[in-house]
N, C-alpha and C positions, 0 to 999 in steps of 0.2 A: 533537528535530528543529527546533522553535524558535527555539530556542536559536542552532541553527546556520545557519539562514535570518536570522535577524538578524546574526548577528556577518558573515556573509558579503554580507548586502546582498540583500532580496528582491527586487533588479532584475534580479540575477545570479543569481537559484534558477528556470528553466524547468520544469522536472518533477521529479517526485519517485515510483519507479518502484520496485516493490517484489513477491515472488511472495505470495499471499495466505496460503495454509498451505507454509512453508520447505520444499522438496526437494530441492532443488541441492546443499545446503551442509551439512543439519542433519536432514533424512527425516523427514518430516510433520510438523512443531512446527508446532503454531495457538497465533494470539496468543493474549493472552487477552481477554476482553471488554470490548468498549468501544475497542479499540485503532486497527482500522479507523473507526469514528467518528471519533475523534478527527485521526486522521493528515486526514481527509476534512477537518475543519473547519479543520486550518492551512493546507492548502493552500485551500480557500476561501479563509480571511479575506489570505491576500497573492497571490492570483491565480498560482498555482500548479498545472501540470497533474498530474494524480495518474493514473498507469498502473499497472496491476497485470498483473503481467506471469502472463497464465495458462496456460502453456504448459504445464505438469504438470498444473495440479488442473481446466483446462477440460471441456468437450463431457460433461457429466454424469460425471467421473470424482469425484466428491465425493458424488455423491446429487443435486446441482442443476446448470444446465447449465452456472451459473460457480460459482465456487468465493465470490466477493463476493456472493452472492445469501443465503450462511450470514449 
C-alpha cells in the first residue's frame, strides 16, 4: 500500500477504504495480525483517511459492536 501511495503521489491518495473481515468478495477471511495496525499507521504518517467499510461485520455481528474493535 506504500508502495502505491508513493508511486502515485500522497497529494492524490484521499482515503483508503477497506471491509475489516472480507465478505463481499472472499466470505469471512480476517487479516492476519498486525495488519490493520499497520494499514492505520500509513495512512497516518501521509494524512490519509482510512474508512472501514462495516456494512457486513458491524452492529455486533462479530461479537463486538464493530468489527475494528477485534
Amino acid at each position: 500500500m506504500e508502495k502505491t501511495i508513493k508511486y502515485a503521489g500522497p497529494d492524490s491518495v484521499a482515503a483508503f477504504i477497506a471491509e475489516p473481515i472480507i465478505g463481499a468478495t472472499a466470505g469471512a477471511v480476517v487479516p492476519k495480525n498486525g495488519y490493520w495496525q499497520r494499514i492505520r499507521e500509513i495512512c497516518d504518517k501521509y494524512n490519509i483517511l482510512l474508512i472501514a467499510d462495516e456494512v457486513m461485520t458491524g452492529i455486533g455481528r462479530t461479537g463486538e459492536s464493530f468489527a475494528t474493535n477485534h
